[in-house]
C-alpha positions, -999 to +999 in steps of 0.1 A: -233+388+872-234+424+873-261+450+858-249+478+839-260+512+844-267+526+812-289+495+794-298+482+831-296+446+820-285+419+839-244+406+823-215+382+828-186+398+845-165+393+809-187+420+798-174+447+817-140+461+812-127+456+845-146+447+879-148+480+889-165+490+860-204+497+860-206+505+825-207+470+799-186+473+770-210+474+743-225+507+761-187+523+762-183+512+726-218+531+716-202+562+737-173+565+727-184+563+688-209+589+696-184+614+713-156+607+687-184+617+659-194+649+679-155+656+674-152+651+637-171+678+617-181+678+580-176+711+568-165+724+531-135+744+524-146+783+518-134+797+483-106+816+502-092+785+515-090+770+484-077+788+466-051+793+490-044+759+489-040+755+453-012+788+455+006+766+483+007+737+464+025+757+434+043+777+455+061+742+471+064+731+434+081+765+425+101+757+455+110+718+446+124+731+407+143+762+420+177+744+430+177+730+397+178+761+380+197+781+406+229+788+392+205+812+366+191+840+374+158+818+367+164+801+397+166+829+420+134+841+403+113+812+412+124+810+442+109+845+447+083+837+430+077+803+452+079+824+488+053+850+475+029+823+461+033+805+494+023+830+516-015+829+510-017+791+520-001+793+555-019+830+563-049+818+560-041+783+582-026+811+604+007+800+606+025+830+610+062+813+616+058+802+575+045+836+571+080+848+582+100+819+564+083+827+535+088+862+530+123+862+544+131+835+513+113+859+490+135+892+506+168+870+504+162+863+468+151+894+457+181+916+472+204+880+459+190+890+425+200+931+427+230+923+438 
């Protein structure tokens, strides 16, 4: 029988972890819960970020149709059109090595197009 040091009552050895432990497992369990909710916050999306979003998610769809279309000059146009749109989405999640990606697709394109 051990005593545990957070509830101070009086247990069977099974309810510890190991025997070196002080702490009973039902008083880890209630921790640990606690500290994983202190980690986890609740928090709504700004307008910014939404929006932002939504442009990434049709900027990927631009980006998904344009090889079907590429031998067109359509094609090469969405795919412009897909690395502009994009660029919002991963600025904002501050990913600046899709920042790049993006924008060098949309440069390609474009001078692919004048050409």
């Amino acid at each position: 029988m051990k005593k545990c040091n957070k509830c101070q009552k009086t247990k069977q050895n099974s309810k510890f972890l190991t025997d070196n432990k002080k702490t009973c497992k039902k008083c880890e369990y209630r921790f640990k819960q606690r500290f994983l909710r202190l980690l986890v916050h609740d928090r709504r999306l700004s307008a910014t970020e939404r929006i932002a979003g939504r442009l990434g998610y049709m900027g990927t769809a631009f980006m998904m149709m344009s090889p079907h279309l590429l031998p067109d000059k359509i094609g090469m146009i969405t795919y412009i059109i897909a690395g502009v749109i994009s660029i919002p989405q991963v600025f904002v999640a501050k990913q600046w090595n899709l920042v790049a990606v993006n924008l060098n697709v949309a440069i390609a394109y474009i001078i692919l197009y004048l050409t």
